[in-house]
Structures are given as structure tokens and as C-alpha cells.
C-alpha positions in Angstrom: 92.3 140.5 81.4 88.5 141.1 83.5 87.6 139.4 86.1 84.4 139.3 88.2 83.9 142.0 91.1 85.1 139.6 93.5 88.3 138.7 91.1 87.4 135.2 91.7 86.3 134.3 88.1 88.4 135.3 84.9 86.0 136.8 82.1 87.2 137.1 77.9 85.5 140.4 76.6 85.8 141.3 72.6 86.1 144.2 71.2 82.8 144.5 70.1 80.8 147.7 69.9 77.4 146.3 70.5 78.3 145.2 74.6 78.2 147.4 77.3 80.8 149.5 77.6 83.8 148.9 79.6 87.1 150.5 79.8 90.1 151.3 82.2 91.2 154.8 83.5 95.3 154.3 82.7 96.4 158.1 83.5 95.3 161.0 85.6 96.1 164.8 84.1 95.1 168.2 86.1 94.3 170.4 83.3 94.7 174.2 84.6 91.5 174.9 81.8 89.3 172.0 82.3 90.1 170.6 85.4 90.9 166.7 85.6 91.8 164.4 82.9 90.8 160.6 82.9 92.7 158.9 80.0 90.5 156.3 79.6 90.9 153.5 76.9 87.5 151.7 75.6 88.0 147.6 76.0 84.3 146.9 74.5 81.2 148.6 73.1 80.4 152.3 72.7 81.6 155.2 75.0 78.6 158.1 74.9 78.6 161.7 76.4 76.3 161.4 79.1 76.5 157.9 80.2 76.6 156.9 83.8 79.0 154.5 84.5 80.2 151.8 87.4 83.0 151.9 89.6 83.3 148.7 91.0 86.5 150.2 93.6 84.2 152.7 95.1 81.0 150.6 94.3 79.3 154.2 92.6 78.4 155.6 89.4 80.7 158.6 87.4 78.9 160.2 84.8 80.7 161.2 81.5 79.5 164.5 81.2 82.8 165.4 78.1 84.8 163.0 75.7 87.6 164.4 74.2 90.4 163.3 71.9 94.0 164.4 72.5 96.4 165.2 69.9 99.7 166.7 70.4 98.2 169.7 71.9 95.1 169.7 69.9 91.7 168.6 71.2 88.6 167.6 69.8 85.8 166.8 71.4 83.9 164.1 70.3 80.1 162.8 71.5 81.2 158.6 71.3 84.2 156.4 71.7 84.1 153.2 70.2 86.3 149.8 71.3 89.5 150.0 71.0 89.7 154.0 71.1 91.6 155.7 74.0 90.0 159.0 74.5 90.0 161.8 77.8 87.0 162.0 79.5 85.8 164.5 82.2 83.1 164.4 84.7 84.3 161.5 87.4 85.1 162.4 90.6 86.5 159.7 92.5 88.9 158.0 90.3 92.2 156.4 90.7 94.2 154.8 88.0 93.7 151.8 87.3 89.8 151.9 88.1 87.5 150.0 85.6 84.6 151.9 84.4 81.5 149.7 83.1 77.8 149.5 82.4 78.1 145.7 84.4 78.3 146.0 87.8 80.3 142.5 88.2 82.8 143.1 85.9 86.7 144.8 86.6 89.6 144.7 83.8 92.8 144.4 85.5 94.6 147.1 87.0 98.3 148.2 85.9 100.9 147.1 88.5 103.7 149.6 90.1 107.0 149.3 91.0 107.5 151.2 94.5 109.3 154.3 95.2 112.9 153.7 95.4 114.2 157.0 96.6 112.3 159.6 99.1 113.6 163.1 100.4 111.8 165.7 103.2 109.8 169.0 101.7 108.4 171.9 103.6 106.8 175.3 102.7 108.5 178.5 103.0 106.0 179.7 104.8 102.6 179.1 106.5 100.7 180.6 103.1 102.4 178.2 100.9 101.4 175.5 103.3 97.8 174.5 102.1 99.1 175.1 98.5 101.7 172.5 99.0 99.2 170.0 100.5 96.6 170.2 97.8 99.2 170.1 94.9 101.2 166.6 96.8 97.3 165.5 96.9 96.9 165.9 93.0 100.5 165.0 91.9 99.7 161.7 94.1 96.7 161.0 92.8 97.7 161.5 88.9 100.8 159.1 89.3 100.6 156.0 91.4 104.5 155.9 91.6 105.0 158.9 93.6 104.1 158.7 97.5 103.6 161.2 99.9 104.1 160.2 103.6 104.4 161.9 107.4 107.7 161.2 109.4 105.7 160.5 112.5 108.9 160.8 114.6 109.8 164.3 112.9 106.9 165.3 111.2 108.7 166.2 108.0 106.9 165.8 104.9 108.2 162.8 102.8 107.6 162.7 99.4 108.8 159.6 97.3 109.5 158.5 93.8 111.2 156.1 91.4 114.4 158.8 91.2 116.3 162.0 92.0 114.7 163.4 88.2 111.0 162.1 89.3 111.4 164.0 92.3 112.7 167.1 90.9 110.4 167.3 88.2 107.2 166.7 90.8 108.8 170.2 93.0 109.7 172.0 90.0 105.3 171.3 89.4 105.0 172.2 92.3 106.1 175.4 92.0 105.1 176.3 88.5 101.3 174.5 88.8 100.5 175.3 92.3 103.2 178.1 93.0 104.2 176.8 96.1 107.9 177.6 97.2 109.5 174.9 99.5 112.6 173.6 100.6 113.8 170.1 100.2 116.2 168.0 101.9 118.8 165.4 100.5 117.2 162.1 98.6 118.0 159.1 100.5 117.6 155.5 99.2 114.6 153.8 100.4 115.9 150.7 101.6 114.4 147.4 102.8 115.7 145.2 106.0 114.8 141.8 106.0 115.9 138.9 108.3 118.7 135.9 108.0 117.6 133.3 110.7 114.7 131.5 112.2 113.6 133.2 115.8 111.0 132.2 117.9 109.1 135.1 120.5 106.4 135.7 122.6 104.5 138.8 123.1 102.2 139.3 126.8 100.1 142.5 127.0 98.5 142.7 130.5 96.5 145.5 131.7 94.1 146.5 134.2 92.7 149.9 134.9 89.7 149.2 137.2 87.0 148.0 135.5 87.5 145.3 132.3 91.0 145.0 131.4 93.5 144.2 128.0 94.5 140.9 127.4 96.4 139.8 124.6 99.5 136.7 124.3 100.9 134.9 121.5 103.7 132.9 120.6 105.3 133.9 116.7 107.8 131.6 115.2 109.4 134.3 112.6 111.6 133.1 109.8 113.3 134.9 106.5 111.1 133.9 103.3 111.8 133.6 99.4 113.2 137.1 97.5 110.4 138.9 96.6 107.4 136.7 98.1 106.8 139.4 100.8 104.8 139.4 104.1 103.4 135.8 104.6 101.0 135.0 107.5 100.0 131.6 108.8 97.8 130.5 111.4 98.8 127.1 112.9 96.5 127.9 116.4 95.0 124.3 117.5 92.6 123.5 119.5 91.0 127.1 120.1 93.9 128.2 122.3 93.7 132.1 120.5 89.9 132.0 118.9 89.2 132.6 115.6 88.2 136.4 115.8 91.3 137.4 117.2 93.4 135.9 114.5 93.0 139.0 112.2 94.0 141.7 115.0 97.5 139.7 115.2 98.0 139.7 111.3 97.0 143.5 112.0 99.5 144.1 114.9 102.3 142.2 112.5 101.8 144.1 109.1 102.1 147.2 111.6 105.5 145.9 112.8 107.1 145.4 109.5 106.6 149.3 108.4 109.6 150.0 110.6 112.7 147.9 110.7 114.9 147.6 114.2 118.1 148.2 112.1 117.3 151.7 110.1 113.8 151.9 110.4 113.2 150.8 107.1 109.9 148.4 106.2 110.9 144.7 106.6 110.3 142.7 103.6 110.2 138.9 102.7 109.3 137.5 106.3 107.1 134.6 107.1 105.6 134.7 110.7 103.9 131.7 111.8 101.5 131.8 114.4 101.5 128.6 116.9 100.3 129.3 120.7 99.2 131.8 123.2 96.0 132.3 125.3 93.2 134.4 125.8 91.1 135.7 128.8 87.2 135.2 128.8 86.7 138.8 129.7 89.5 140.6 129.0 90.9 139.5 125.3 
């Protein structure tokens, strides 16, 4: 499916080599000879060496500067791609997968979806030489695989990395060491689980502070209660009257979706919660 920049608007595109080209980056490959891999797939008209083309997640052009085809181990490179071919290309910079590449510059396919990482364990470098080694080659495994995570135990400030399995994981440090010959220790996987809440609760948060000059104001009234499986984080505003203005809506949203990253049983990220938002106050100076 393509939809306008915005993804307001659903677009149909044919396969037809005589539009401008548009295709979707599906999978990301460090080469150790040619550097980075774009697996791209051509939806509509004619792939060229040299072409300059739209990304409209970064909102900037990648130019094409190789096309090649993959077989097996055997590559070819080629000067077009026409609809319908998938093909490697080199040259873009700042791609992730999933990015659309176009010669419109209102027009996105839609991206693959992900299922999260289920399982997660701590790595750290031997020693301090294998420590920039191991934080450029977490950079590229991340980037080339949109199911592997890399995240910073703010409380320990072990290095989390996290995938869809004890086998993922093992085969992204056994890269590790073989691509980017970094030696590290890892800790036991542990599950990545989700809390989530049973009953309806009602709370108010005050923040109240003054340090000479203009102080911090901030007080609302949530009314939190559990939401369907699988629907998520749902927000909604029910403010009357003015009571919390307008611009200070998004900050609480903000200040929620922040809450829900750590759970108060585990730690884990809270899931499937529906916060309503329904009274509170604001000073004229301070808020």
C-alpha cells in the first residue's frame, strides 16, 4: 500500500516502468568489501545508476551511485532496475528499513511491521579497547535488523541488548566477535516481560516548587484504568472549561508515556492502560 507523506490519503501505484520510480528499502547488509547493503525492491518505474532519490522519513535525497544483483554469492552489477525487480543498491547514507525511496516527494509505500524483542540479556567488553568496537558493531547490527534492540540500564549501566530469542542473541555476539572482533561477556537472557493493570484507580499528581525567582507549577487529576489486550497506551483528554490549557496537554501525555517504561512491580514497561485526564490547575506564572 502508498500513502501520501502525511499518510492521510491511500494512493494505488502500478507496476509500470514509465512512472517515477518508487521502491522500499526491506533489509540492511554490512558488506566487509563494499560497505552497506540496501535491499531495495522497485514498486514502479525504472531504477537508474545515478539517480537521486527522496526520503520522505528524513525529508533528503540518497543518491544511487551502484545497483547490483545478488545471487547466491554471485553479483552482478547492473546500470537499471525495472518494477517489480529487487536489487542491492549502494550509495544512501541515512536509511532505515522500511524507508521509501521515490522521485515524488509526497508519496511513502508502507513500512514492514515488527514484533518486539521478547528476550534481552547484559553485554560488556573485555576490555576498554574492545569498547568502541563493541559500540559501533551494536550500532550496525541495530540498524540492519529492526528486531534487535540495544538499550542502557540507567540504574546499572549495563549494556542491554535484545531480541526475538536465546539463538537471535547468540548469533548477533557470535557477529560480534567474528565481524567487528570484539570480545565481551554476556549475562543470562531474561524474559522481557510486560505488567499491566487489573482495576480502575483514580490519582492526583502536585509539583510545587520555588527557588527565588519564577517557580514550577504543575497538578492534574488521572483516572487510570486497564484497557483491551493488545490496544496499548491510550490517552484522553476530558479537561473542561480551560482548567489545564491546551498547551500543557502534550507535556502530561509526555510525563505518562515516560511512566509506563518502568513498571512498579518488576520494572517492566506497562502495557494496555487507558489514562484519562479530567481536572487539575495551573498557575499564571508558574505552569
Amino acid at each position: 500500500r502508498a500513502f501520501t507523506d502525511d499518510g492521510d490519503t491511500e494512493i494505488k501505484i502500478n507496476a509500470d516502468d514509465g512512472q517515477k520510480v518508487t521502491g522500499l528499502c526491506f533489509k540492511l547488509w554490512a558488506d566487509p568489501f563494499v560497505g552497506q547493503l540496501v535491499f531495495f525492491r522497485v514498486y514502479r518505474g525504472q531504477l537508474k545508476k545515478g539517480d537521486n532519490l527522496y526520503n520522505p522519513r528524513t525529508r533528503s535525497n540518497e543518491r544511487i551511485s551502484r545497483i547490483v544483483l545478488l545471487r547466491a554469492m554471485d553479483r552482478e552489477e547492473i546500470d537499471v532496475a525495472y518494477s517489480g525487480d529487487i536489487c542491492a543498491i549502494i550509495g544512501p547514507k541515512d536509511v532505515i528499513t522500511g524507508d521509501t525511496l521515490t522521485l515524488e516527494d509526497d508519496l511513502v509505500l508502507e513500512p514492514p511491521t515488527f514484533a518486539d524483542p521478547v528476550i534481552s540479556m547484559s553485554i560488556e567488553p573485555n576490555s576498554k579497547g574492545d569498547q568502541e568496537r563493541l559500540s559501533i558493531g551494536l550500532q550496525r547490527l541495530a540498524k540492519e535488523d529492526p528486531t534487535f534492540k540495544v538499550s542502557s540500564n540507567p540504574e546499572t549501566g549495563q549494556t542491554l541488548i535484545s531480541g526475538m530469542g536465546e539463538l537471535h542473541l547468540e548469533i548477533i555476539v557470535d557477529r560480534l566477535k567474528r565481524e567487528f572482533k570484539v570480545e565481551a561477556k554476556s549475562g543470562k537472557p531474561q524474559i522481557s516481560y510486560r505488567e499491566t493493570i487489573t482495576t480502575n484507580a483514580e490519582g492526583v499528581g502536585k509539583f510545587i516548587r520555588q527557588s527565588g525567582g519564577r517557580g514550577q507549577y504543575g497538578h492534574v487529576w488521572l483516572k487510570i484504568e486497564p484497557n483491551e489486550k493488545g490496544k496499548g497506551f491510550e490517552f484522553v483528554n476530558d479537561i473542561v472549561g480551560g482548567v489545564v490549557p491546551r498547551e500543557y496537554i502534550p507535556a502530561v501525555e509526555k510525563g505518562l508515556r515516560e511512566c509506563l517504561d518502568t513498571g512498579v512491580l518488576a520494572g517492566f514497561p506497562i502495557v494496555d492502560v487507558k489514562v484519562t485526564l479530567f481536572d487539575g490547575s495551573f498557575h499564571e506564572v508558574d505552569s
